[in-house]
Each structure stands twice: as C-alpha cells, then as structure tokens.
C-alpha positions in Angstrom: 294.3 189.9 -117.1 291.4 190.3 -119.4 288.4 192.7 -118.7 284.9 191.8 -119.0 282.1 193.8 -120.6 278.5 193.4 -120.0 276.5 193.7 -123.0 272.9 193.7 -122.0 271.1 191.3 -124.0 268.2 194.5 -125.3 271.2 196.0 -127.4 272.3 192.4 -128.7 268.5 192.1 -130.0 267.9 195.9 -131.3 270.9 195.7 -133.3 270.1 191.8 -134.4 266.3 193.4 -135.4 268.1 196.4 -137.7 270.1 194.3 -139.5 267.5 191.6 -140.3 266.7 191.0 -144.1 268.6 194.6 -144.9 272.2 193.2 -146.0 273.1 189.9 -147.9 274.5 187.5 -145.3 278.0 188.3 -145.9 277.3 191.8 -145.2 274.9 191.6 -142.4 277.6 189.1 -140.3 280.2 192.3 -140.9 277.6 194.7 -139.9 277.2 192.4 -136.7 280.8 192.1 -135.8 280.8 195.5 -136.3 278.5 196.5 -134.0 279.5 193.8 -131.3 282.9 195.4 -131.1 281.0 198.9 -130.3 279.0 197.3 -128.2 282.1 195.7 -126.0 283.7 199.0 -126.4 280.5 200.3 -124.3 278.5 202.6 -126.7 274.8 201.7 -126.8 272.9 199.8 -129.0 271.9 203.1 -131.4 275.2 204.2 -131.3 276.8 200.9 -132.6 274.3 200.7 -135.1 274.9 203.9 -136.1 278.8 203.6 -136.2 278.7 200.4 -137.8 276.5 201.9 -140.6 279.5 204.2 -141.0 281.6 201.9 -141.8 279.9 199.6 -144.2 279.4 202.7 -146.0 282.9 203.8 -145.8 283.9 200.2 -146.9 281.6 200.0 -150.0 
C-alpha cells in the first residue's frame, strides 16, 4: 500500500518561479526533482527550495 501526499499546487509554482532562468536546463530539472522529493516528503515550498539549494551546492 502506497501513501499519498498532497502537494498544494502554491508550493509547485513558488519553487517552479525560483528556479526559472537561474540554472541551465540540466540543472534546473535536478533542482526540481530535488525539491519535489522535499515537497512529497512534506516540508514547505521555502524549505525545499532551501534544501535543494543545499544540495546543488554540495553536488558542484
């Protein structure tokens, strides 16, 4: 049995608007996994973006 998370749609678009023209495309679709996997794991929208900015830093 697999659990559903609600992801409401505001956090989908503030982290989709952060990430828009600041990374290549390669980058920015990592940045956005990244922060969809936050998101699912039920930090907020700030919080993913601020975790995933962690680790595209960390991966440089």
């Amino acid at each position: 049995m697999t659990v559903k998370n609600f992801v409401p749609a505001e956090y989908i678009e503030q982290v989709m608007e952060m990430s828009r023209d600041v990374f290549t495309k390669e980058e920015e679709l990592e940045f956005l996994k990244s922060c969809l996997f936050y998101l699912q794991e039920g930090f907020n929208a700030q919080q993913a973006i601020e975790l995933s900015m962690v680790d595209y830093l960390v991966d440089m």
